[in-house]
C-alpha positions in Angstrom: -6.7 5.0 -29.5 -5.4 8.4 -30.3 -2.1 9.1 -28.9 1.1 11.2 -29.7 2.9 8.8 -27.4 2.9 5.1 -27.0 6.1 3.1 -28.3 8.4 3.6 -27.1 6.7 4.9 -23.8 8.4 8.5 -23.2 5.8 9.8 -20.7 3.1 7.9 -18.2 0.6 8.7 -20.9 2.5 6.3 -23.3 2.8 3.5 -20.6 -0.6 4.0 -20.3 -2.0 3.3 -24.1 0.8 0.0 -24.1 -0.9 -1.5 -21.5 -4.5 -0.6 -21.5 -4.1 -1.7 -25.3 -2.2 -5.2 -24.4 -5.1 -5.8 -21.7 -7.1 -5.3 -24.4 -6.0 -7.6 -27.2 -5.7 -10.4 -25.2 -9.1 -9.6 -24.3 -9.9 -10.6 -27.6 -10.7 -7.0 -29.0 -9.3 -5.1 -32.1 -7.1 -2.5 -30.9 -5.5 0.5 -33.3 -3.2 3.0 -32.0 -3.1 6.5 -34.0 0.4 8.4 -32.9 3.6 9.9 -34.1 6.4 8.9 -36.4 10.1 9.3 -35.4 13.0 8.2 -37.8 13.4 5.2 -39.1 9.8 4.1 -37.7 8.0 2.5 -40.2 4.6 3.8 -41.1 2.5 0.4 -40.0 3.6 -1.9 -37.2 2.0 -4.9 -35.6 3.2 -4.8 -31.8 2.0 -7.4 -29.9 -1.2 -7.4 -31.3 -1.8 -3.9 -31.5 -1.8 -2.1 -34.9 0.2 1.4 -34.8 -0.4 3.6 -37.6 2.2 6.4 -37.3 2.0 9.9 -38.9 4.6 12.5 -40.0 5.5 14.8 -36.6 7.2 17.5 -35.4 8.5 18.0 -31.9 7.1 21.4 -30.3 8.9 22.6 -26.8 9.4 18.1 -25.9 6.5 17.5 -27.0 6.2 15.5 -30.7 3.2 16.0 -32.2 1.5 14.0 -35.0 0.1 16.0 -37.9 -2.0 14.0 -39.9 -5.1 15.1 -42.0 -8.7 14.6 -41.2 -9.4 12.3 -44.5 -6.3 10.1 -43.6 -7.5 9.8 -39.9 -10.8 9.0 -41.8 -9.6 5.8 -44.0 -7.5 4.1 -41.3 -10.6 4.5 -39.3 -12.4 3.2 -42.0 -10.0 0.2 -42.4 -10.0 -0.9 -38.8 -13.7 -1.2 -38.8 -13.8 1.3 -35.8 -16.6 1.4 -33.4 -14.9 3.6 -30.9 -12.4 6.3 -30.8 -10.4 7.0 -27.5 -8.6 10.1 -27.3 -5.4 10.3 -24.8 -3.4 13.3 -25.8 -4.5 17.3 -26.7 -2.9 18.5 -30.0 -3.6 18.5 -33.8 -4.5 15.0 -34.3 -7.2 15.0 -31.5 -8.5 18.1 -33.1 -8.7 15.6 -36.9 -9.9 12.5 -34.9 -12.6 14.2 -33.4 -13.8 16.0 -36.8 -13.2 12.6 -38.7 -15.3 10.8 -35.5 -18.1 12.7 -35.9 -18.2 13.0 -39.9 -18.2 9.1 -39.5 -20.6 9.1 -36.3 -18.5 7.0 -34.0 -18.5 7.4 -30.3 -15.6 9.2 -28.7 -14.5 9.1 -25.5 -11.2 11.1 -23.8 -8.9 10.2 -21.0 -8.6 13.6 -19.1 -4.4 13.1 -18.8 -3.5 16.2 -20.5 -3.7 19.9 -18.6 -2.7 23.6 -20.2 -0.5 24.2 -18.0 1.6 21.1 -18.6 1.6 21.3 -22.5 2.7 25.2 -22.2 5.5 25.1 -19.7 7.5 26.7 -22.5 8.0 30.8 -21.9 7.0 31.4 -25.3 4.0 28.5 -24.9 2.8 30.7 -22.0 0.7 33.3 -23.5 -1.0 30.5 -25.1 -2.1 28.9 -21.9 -6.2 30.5 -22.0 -6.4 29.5 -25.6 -5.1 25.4 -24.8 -7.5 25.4 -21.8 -10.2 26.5 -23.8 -9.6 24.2 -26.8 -9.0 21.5 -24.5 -12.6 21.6 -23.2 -13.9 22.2 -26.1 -12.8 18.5 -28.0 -13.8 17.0 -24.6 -17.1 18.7 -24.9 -17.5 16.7 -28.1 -17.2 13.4 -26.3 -19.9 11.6 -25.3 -17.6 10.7 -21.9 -14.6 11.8 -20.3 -12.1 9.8 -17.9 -10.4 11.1 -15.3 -7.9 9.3 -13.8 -8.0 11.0 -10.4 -11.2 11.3 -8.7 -10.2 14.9 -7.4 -10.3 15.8 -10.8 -13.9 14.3 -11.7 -14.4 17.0 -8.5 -13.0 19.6 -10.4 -13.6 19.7 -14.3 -17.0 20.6 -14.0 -16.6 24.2 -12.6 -13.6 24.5 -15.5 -16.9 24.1 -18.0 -16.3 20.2 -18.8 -20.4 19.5 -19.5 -19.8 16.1 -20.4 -20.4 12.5 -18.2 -17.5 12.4 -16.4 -16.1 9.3 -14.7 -13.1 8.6 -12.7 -11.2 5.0 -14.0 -7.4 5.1 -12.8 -4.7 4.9 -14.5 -3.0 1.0 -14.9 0.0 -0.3 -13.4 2.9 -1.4 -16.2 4.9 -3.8 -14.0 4.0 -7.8 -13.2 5.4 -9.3 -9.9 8.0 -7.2 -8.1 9.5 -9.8 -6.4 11.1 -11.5 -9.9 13.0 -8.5 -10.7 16.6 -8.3 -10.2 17.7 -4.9 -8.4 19.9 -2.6 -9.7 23.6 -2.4 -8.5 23.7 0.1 -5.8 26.1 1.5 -2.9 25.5 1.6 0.8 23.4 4.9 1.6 20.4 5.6 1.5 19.5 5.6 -2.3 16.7 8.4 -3.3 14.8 7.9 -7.0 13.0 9.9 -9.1 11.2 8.9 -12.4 9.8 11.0 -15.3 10.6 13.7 -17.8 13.2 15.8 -17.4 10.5 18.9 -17.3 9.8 22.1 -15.7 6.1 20.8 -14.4 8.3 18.3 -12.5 9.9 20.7 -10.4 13.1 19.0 -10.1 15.1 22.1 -8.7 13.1 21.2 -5.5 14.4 18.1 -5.1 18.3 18.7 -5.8 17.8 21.8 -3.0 16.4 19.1 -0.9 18.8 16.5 -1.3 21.8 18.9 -0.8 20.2 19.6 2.4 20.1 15.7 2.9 23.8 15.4 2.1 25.2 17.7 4.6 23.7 15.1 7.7 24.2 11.8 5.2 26.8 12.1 3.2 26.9 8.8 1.4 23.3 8.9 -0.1 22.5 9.0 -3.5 20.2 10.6 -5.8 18.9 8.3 -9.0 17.4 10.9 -11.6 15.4 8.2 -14.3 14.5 9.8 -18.2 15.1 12.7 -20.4 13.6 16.3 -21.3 14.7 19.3 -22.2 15.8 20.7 -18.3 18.6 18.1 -18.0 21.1 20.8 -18.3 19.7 23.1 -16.2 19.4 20.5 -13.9 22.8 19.4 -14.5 24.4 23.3 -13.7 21.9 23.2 -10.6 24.1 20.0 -9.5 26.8 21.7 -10.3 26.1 24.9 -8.1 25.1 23.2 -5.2 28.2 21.0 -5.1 26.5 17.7 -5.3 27.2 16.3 -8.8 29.3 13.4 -8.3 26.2 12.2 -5.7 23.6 12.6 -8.4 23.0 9.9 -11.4 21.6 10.9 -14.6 20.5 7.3 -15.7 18.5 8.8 -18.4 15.7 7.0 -20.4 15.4 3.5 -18.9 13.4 1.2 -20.7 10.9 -1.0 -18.5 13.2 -3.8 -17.5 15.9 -1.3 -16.3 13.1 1.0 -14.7 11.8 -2.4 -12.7 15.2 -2.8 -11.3 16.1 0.6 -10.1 12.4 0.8 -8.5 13.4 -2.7 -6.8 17.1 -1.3 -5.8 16.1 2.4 -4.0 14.8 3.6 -0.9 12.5 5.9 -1.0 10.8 7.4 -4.8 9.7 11.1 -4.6 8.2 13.2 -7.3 8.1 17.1 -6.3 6.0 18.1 -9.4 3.5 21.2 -9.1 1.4 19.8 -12.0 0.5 16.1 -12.0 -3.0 13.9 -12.0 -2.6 10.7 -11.1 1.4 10.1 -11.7 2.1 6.5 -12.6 5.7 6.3 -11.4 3.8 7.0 -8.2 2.0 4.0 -8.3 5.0 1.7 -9.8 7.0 2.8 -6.6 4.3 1.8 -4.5 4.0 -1.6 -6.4 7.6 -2.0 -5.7 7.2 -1.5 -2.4 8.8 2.0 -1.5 7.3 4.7 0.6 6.6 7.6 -1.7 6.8 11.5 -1.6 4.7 13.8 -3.4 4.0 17.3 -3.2 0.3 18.3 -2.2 0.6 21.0 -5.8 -0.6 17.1 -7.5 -4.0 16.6 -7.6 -4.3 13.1 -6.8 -1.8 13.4 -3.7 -4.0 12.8 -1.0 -6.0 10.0 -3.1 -2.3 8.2 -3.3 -0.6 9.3 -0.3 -1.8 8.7 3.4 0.6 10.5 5.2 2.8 8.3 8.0 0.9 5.0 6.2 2.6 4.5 2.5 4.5 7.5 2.4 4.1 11.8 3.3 2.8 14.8 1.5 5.2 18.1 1.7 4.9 21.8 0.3 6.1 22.0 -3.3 7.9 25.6 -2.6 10.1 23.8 0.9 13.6 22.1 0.2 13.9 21.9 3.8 10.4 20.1 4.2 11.1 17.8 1.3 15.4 17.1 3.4 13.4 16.8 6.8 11.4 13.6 5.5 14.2 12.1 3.2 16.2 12.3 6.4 13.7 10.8 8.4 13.4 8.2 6.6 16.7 7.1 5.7 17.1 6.9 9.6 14.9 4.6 10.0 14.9 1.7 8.1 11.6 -0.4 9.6 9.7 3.0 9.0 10.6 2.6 4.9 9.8 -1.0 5.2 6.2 -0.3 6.7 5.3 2.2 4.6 6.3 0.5 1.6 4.2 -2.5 2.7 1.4 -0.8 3.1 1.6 0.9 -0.7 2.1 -2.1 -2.1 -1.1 -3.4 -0.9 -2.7 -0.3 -2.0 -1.5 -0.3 -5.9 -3.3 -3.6 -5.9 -6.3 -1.4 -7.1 -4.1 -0.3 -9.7 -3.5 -4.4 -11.4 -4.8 -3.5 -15.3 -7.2 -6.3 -14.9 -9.4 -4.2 -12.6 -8.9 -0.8 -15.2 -9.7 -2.3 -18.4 -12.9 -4.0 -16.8 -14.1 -0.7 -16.3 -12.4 0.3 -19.3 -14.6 -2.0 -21.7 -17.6 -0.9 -19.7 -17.4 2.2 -20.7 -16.6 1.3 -23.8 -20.0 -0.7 -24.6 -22.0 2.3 -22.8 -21.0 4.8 -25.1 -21.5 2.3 -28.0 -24.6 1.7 -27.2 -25.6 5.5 -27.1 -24.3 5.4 -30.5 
């Protein structure tokens, strides 16, 4: 696995690698993890079963990126025996794995998580945004598949110039059984919960012109705002402005036990981003049992969402759509209920079981083109 995030899990792409590679080892395969080196990390680490090699990094616009060289990519490949390399994240070291891959003749395949537009939010990162896109088809080009965790974008990559097999596998859930885990403390109200970075692709700014919408016909409702990034003071000047701050929590980075209780203790989860595949916290609210909000700007929305059945799709650009449902819903409690029934049933497809067995089918195909 080649990955600039993993342990600890700062985006859904590092939840991702931790689990598919847990699945994995106690499958009884040999898993490696290739990512980035924060202080005080040691170089080698054996995490429940899974060797991480980590390599010197440097964090460009909240994103860390590992910088390792091709021949050093090329030993630890060597050491581990690898028969398969599995990219997960765009950026130098997927540009040294892939060269390293190929000098070596192993099959690669990529997870399609990454997008241009999400790695160059940054003003100055903008101009760059052709050249990203272009590089980013380009390694995936060099695989002999490509995963997409949403099926709309198996629909889309194509005309982008992807000329690769393309398949769609979803993304796993992280949590076990939802109904072992303790909820968070919480007042009366209706309690509103968001989960992710702290990032402009997120489009949080929607969401706190919503909510202050929501607060003027429910006044005791509070917003939960779950991880960190580099908007959380914008965000917190926006609270500021719009008079809500003492109704909005910055719980910042929650680790997976805390995360499982705040899911388990809100009322309705919403994630306004205008950039998104197949979010994960999407499908850990619905495994938790909470009717879900997304915008229809993420690509899987209508995959996820069935409006009026798990949850309801509103315009990305509307505070006042966005209020009208969170109001809705916090009128009606058996509404939340039913919804959040019905999503739970649905991230059932989402169990890891089910996505590493067509993980490790791929796998073996792409070995065997090999």
């Amino acid at each position: 696995m080649i990955s600039d995030d993993v342990r600890p899990a700062l985006t859904g792409v590092g939840a991702h690698v931790q689990q598919v590679s847990r699945e994995l080892v106690r499958r009884g395969h040999r898993v490696a993890v290739l990512t980035t080196r924060r202080a005080n990390e040691p170089a080698l680490e054996l995490w429940q079963g899974v060797r991480l090699h980590r390599f010197f990094s440097l964090g460009v616009y909240g994103f860390a990126q590992a910088l390792p060289s091709r021949q050093a990519i090329r030993k630890i490949l060597q050491q581990e025996a690898a028969q398969v390399v599995h990219h997960h994240y765009l950026g130098w070291m997927m540009a040294q794995a892939c060269a390293a891959a190929q000098e070596m003749a192993l099959p690669q395949l990529s997870t399609y998580h990454f997008s241009a537009e999400v790695l160059t939010q940054a003003w100055a990162m903008r101009p760059l945004r052709p050249l990203i896109r272009r590089l980013a088809l380009g390694y995936n080009n060099r695989c002999q598949l490509v995963i997409a965790p949403s099926q709309a974008l198996v629909r889309l990559l194509p005309g982008q110039g992807l000329r690769v097999p393309l398949r769609y596998i979803s993304n796993p859930l992280v949590f076990a059984n939802h109904a072992d885990v303790v909820p968070a403390a919480r007042k009366t109200g209706l309690v509103v919960m968001y989960a992710g970075r702290l990032a402009p692709e997120k489009n949080l700014s929607l969401l706190l012109r919503a909510f202050a919408r929501l607060l003027r016909l429910r006044p005791q409702a509070k917003l939960w705002l779950a991880g960190q990034g580099p908007e959380r003071p914008a965000l917190e000047r926006l609270c500021l402005a719009l008079q809500i701050r003492e109704s909005v929590d910055f719980l910042g980075f929650l680790d997976p036990g805390e995360l499982a209780r705040h899911y388990a203790a809100c009322d309705v989860f919403v994630l306004p981003s205008v950039i998104e595949a197949q979010p994960l916290v999407v499908m850990e609210a619905m495994w938790f049992a909470k009717p879900v909000l997304v915008t229809s700007a993420i690509v899987a929305a209508e995959e996820m969402v069935t409006p009026g059945e798990n949850g309801y799709i509103v315009d990305p650009q509307d505070p006042a759509d966005l209020a009208d449902r969170l109001h809705m819903l916090g009128a009606d409690p058996a509404l939340r209920q039913k919804l959040g029934h019905e999503g739970h049933r649905r991230a059932q497809a989402y169990r890891p079981e089910r996505v590493v067995d067509e993980l490790e089918q791929a796998y073996r195909e792409v070995i065997g083109r090999g």
